[in-house]
PDB file as gemmi writes it, atoms N, CA and C in Angstrom:
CRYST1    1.000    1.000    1.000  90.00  90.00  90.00 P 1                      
ATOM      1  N   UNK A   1      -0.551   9.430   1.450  1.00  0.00           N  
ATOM      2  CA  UNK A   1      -1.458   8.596   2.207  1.00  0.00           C  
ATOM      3  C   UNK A   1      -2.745   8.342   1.414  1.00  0.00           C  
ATOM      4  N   UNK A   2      -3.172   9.011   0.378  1.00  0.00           N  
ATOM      5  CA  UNK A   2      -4.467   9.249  -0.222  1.00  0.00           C  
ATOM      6  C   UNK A   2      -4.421   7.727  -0.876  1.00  0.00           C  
ATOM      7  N   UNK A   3      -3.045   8.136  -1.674  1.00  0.00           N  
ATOM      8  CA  UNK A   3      -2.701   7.431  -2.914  1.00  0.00           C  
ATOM      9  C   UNK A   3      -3.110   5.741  -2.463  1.00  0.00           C  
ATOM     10  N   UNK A   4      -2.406   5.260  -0.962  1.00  0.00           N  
ATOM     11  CA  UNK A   4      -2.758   4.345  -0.278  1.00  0.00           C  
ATOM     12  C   UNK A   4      -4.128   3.734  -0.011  1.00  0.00           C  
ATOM     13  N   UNK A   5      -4.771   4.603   0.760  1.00  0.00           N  
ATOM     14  CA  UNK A   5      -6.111   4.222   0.775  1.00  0.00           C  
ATOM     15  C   UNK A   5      -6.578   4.161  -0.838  1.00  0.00           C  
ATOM     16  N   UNK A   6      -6.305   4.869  -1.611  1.00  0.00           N  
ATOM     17  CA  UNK A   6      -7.070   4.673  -2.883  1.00  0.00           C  
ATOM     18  C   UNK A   6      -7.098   3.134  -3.880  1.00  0.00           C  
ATOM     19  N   UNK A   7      -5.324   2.554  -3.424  1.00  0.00           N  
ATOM     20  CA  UNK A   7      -5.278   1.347  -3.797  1.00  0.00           C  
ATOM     21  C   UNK A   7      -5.647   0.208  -2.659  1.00  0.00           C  
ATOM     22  N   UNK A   8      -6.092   0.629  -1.783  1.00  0.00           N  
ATOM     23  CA  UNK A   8      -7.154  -0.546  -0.973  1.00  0.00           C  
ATOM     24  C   UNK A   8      -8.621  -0.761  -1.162  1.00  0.00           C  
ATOM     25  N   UNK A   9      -9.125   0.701  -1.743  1.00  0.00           N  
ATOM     26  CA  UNK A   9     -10.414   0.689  -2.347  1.00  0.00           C  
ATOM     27  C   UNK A   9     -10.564  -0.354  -3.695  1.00  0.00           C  
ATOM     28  N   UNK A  10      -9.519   0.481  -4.308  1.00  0.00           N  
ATOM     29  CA  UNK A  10      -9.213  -0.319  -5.427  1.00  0.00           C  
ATOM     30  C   UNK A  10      -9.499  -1.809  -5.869  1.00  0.00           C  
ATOM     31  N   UNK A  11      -8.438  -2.539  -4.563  1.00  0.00           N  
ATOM     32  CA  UNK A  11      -8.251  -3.747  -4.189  1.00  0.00           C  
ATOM     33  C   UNK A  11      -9.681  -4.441  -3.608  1.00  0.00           C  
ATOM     34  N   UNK A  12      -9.773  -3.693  -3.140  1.00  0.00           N  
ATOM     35  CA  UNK A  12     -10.929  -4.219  -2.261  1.00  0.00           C  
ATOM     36  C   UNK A  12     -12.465  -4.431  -3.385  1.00  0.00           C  
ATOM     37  N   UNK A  13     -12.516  -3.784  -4.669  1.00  0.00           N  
ATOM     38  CA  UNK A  13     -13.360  -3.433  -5.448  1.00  0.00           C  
ATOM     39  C   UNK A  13     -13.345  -4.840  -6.661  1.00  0.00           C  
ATOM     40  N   UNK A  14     -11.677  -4.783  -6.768  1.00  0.00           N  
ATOM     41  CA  UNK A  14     -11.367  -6.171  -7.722  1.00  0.00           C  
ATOM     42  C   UNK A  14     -11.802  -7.327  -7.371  1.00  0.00           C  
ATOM     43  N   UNK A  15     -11.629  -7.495  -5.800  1.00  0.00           N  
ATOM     44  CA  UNK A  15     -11.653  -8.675  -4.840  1.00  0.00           C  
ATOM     45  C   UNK A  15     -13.060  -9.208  -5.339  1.00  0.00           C  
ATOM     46  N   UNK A  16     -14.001  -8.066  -5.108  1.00  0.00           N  
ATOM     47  CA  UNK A  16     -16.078  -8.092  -4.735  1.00  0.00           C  
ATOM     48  C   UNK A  16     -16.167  -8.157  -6.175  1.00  0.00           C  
ATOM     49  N   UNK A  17     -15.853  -7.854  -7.370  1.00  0.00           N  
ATOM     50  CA  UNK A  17     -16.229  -7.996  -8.559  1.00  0.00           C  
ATOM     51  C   UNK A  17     -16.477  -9.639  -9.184  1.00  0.00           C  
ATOM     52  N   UNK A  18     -17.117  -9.884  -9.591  1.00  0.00           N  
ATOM     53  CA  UNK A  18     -17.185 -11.349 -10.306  1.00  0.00           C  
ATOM     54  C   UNK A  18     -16.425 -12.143 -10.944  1.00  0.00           C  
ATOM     55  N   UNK A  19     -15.686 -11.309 -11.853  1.00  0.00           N  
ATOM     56  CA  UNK A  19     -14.659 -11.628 -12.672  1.00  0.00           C  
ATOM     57  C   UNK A  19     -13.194 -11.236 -11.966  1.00  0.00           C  
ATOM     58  N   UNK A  20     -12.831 -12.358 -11.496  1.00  0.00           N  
ATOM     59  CA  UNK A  20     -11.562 -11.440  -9.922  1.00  0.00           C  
ATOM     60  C   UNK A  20     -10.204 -11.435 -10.937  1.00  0.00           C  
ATOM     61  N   UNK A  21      -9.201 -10.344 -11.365  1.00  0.00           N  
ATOM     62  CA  UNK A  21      -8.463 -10.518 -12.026  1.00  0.00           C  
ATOM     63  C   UNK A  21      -7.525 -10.405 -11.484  1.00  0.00           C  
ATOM     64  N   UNK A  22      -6.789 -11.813 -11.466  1.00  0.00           N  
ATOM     65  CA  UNK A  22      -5.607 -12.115  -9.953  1.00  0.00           C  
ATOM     66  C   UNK A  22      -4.607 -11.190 -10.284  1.00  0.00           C  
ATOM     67  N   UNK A  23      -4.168 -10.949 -11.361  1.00  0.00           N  
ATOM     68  CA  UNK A  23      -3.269 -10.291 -11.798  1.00  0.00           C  
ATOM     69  C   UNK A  23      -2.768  -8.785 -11.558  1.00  0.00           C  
ATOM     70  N   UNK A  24      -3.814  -8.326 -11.633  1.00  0.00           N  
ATOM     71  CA  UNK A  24      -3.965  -6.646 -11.396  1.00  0.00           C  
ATOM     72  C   UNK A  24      -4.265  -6.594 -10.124  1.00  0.00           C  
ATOM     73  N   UNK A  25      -5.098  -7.714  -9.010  1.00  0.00           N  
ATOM     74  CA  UNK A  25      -4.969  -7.510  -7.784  1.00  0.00           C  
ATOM     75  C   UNK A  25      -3.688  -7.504  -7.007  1.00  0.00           C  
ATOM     76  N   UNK A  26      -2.663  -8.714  -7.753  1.00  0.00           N  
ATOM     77  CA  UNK A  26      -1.535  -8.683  -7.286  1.00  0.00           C  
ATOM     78  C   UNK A  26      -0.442  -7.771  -8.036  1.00  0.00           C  
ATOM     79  N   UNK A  27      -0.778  -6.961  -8.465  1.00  0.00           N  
ATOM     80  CA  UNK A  27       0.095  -5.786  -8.965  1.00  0.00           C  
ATOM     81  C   UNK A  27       0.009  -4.400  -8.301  1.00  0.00           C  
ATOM     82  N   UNK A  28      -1.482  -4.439  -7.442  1.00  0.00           N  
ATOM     83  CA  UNK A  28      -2.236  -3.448  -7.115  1.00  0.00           C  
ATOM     84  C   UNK A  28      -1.743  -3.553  -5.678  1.00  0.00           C  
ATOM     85  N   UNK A  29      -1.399  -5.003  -4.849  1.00  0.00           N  
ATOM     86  CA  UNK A  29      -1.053  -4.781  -3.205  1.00  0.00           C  
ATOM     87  C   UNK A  29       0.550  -4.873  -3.133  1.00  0.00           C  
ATOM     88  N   UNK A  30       1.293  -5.058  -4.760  1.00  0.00           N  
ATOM     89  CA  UNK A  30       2.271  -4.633  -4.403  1.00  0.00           C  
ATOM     90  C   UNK A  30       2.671  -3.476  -4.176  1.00  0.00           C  
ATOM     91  N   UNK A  31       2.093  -2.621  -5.312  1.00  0.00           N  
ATOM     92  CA  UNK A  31       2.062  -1.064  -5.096  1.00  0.00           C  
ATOM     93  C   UNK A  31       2.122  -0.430  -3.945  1.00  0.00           C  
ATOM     94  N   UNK A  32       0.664  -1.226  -3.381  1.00  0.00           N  
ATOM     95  CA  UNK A  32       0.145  -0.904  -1.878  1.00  0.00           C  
ATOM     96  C   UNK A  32       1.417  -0.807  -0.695  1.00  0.00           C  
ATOM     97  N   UNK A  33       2.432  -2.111  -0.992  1.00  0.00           N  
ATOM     98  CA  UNK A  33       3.201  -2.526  -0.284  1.00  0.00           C  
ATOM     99  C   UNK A  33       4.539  -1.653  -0.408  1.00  0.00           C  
ATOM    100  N   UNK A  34       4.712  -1.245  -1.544  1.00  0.00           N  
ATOM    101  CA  UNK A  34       5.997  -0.157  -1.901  1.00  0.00           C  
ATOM    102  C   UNK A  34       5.182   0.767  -1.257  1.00  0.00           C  
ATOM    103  N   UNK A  35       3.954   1.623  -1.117  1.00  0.00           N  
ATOM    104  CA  UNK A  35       3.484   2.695  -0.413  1.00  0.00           C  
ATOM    105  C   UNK A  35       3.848   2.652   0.586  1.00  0.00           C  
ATOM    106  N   UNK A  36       3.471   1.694   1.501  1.00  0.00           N  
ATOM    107  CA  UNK A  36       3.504   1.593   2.714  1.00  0.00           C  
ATOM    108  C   UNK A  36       5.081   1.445   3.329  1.00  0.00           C  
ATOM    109  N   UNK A  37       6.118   1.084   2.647  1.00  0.00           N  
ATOM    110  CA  UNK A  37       7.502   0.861   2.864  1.00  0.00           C  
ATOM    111  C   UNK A  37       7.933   2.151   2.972  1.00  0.00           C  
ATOM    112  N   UNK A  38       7.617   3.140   1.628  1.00  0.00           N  
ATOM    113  CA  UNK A  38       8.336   4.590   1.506  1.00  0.00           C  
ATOM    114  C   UNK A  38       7.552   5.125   2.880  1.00  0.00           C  
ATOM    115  N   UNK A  39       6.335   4.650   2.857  1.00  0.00           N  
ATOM    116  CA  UNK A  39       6.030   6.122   4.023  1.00  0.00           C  
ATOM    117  C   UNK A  39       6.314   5.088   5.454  1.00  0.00           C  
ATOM    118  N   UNK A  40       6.876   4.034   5.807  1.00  0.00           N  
ATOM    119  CA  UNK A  40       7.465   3.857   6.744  1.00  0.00           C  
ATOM    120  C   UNK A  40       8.798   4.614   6.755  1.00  0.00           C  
ATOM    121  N   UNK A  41       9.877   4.368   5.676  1.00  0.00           N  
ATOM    122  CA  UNK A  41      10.983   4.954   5.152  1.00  0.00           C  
ATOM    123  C   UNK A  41      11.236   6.458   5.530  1.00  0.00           C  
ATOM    124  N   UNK A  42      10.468   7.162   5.298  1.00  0.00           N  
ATOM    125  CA  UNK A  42      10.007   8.718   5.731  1.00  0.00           C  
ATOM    126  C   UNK A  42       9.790   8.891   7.083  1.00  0.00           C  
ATOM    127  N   UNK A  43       8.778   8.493   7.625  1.00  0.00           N  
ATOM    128  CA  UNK A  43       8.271   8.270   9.178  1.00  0.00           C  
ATOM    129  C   UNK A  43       9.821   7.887   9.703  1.00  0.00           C  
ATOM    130  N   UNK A  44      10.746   7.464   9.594  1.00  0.00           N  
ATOM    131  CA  UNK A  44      12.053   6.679  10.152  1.00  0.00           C  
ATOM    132  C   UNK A  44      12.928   7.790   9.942  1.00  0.00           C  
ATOM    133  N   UNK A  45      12.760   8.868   9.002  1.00  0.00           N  
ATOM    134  CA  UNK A  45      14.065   9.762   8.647  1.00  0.00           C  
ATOM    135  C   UNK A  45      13.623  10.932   9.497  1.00  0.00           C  
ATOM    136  N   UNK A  46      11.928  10.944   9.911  1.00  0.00           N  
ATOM    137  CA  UNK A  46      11.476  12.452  10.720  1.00  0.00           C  
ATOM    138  C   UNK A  46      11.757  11.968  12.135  1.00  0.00           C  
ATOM    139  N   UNK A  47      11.826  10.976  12.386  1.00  0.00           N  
ATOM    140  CA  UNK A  47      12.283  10.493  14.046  1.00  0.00           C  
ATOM    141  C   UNK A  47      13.179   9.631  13.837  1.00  0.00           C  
ATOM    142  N   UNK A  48      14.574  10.105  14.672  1.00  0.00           N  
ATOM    143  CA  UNK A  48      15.742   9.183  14.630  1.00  0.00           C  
ATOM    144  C   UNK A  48      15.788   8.587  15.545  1.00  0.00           C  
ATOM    145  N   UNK A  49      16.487   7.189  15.162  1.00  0.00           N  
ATOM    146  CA  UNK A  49      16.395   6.140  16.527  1.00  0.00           C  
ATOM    147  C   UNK A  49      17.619   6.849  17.395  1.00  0.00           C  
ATOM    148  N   UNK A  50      17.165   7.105  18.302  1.00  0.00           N  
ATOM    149  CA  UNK A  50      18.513   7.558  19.406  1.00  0.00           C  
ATOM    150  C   UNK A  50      18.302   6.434  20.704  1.00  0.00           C  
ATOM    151  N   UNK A  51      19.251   5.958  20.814  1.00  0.00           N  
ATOM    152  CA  UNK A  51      19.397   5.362  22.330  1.00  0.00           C  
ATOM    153  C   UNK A  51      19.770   5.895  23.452  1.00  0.00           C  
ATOM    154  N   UNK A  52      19.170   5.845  24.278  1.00  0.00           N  
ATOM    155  CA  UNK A  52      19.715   6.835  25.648  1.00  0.00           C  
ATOM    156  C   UNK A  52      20.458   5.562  26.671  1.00  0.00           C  
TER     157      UNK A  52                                                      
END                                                                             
């Protein structure tokens, strides 16, 4: 979760900078976006969908 917030700081730091380098921003919320998939991915394997 750290790792997450750390690449929104990140992101968020490239964004406010002057010189905006599209490149590394969009390398940086993909990351963000594989983070956020695995720890959905995880969250899904500690609670199983059961139907009653």
């Amino acid at each position: 979760m750290q790792e997450h917030s750390d690449l929104d700081a990140a992101i968020k730091a490239l964004g406010d900078s002057a010189s905006h380098d599209t490149i590394s921003i969009a390398r940086l919320k993909k990351k963000k976006l594989q983070l956020k998939d695995m720890i959905q991915r995880l969250k899904d394997q500690l609670t199983p969908d059961i139907i009653a």
